[in-house]
C-alpha positions as CSV (number, residue, x, y, z in Angstrom):
1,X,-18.6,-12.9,22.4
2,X,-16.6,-9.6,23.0
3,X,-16.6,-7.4,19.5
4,X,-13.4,-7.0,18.2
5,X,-14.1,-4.0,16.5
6,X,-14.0,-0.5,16.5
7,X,-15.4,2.1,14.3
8,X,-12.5,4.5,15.2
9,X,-9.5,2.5,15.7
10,X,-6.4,4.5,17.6
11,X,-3.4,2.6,16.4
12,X,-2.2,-0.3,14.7
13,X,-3.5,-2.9,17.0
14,X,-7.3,-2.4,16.9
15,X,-6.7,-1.6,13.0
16,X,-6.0,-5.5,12.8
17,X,-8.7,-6.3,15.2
18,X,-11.1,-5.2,12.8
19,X,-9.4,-8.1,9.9
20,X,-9.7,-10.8,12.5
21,X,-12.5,-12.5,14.0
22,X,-13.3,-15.8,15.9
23,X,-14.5,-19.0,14.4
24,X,-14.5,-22.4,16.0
25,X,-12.5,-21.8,18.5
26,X,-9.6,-20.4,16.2
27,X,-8.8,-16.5,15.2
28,X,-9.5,-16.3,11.4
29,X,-8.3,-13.0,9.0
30,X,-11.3,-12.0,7.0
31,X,-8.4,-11.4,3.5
32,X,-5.1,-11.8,3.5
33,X,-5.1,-10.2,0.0
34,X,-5.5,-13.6,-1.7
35,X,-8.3,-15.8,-0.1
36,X,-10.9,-14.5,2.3
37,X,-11.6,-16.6,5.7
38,X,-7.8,-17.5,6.0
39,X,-6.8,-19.1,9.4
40,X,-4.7,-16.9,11.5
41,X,-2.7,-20.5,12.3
42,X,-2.3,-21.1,8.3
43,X,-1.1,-17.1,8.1
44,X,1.4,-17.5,10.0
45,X,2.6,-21.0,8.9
46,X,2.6,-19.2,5.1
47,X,4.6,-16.4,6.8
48,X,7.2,-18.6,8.4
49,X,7.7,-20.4,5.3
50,X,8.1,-17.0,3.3
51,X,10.4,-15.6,5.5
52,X,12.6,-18.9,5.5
53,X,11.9,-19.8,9.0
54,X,14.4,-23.1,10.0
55,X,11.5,-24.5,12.1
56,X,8.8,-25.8,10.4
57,X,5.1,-24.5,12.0
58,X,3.5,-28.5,11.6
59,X,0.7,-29.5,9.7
60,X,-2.3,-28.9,12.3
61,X,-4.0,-25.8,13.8
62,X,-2.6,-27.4,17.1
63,X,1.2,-27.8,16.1
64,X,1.1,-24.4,14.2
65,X,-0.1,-22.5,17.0
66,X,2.7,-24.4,19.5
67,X,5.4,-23.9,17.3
68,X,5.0,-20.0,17.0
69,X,4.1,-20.4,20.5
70,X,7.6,-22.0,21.0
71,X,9.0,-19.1,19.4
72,X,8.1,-16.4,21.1
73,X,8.7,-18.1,24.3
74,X,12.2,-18.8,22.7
75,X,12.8,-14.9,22.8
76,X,13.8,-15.0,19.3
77,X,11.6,-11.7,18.7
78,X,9.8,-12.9,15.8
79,X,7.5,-10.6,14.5
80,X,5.5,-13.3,12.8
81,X,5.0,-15.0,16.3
82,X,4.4,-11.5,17.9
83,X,1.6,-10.4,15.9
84,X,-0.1,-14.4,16.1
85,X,0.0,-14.6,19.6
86,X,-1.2,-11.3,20.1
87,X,-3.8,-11.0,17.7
88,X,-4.8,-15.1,19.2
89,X,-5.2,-13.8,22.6
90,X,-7.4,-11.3,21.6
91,X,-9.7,-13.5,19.6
């Protein structure tokens, strides 16, 4: 598996590389200041909901990650479905 790592991150980006890692198949953030081990799908479903989002993210892993998916396809500019697909494509 590629490291996602880096002991001297340059910018933003590989500072949240180094809060994410891969497990089953799925990106996972090591603490999202509450719970440690969080799914990056269950993030952002928890984001969309706090932010008041009019589509609802689904239930599963699967319908979560097509709905943001749907998003940012959308061109809507979401920053929650910015940093999931990014940081998903990384992972």
């Amino acid at each position: 598996m590629k490291r996602l790592t880096s002991n001297d991150p340059q910018d933003n980006f590989l500072t949240a590389m180094n809060y994410v890692f891969a497990k089953d198949g799925w990106a996972h953030i090591r603490h999202d200041g509450e719970h440690e081990d969080v799914p990056l799908t269950d993030w952002a479903k928890a984001q969309c909901i706090k932010r008041g989002c009019d589509k609802f993210p689904g239930e599963t892993a699967e319908e979560i990650d097509e709905t943001v998916g749907d998003c940012l396809m959308d061109g809507e500019g979401c920053p929650v479905a910015l940093a999931y697909k990014e940081i998903r494509e990384e992972t």
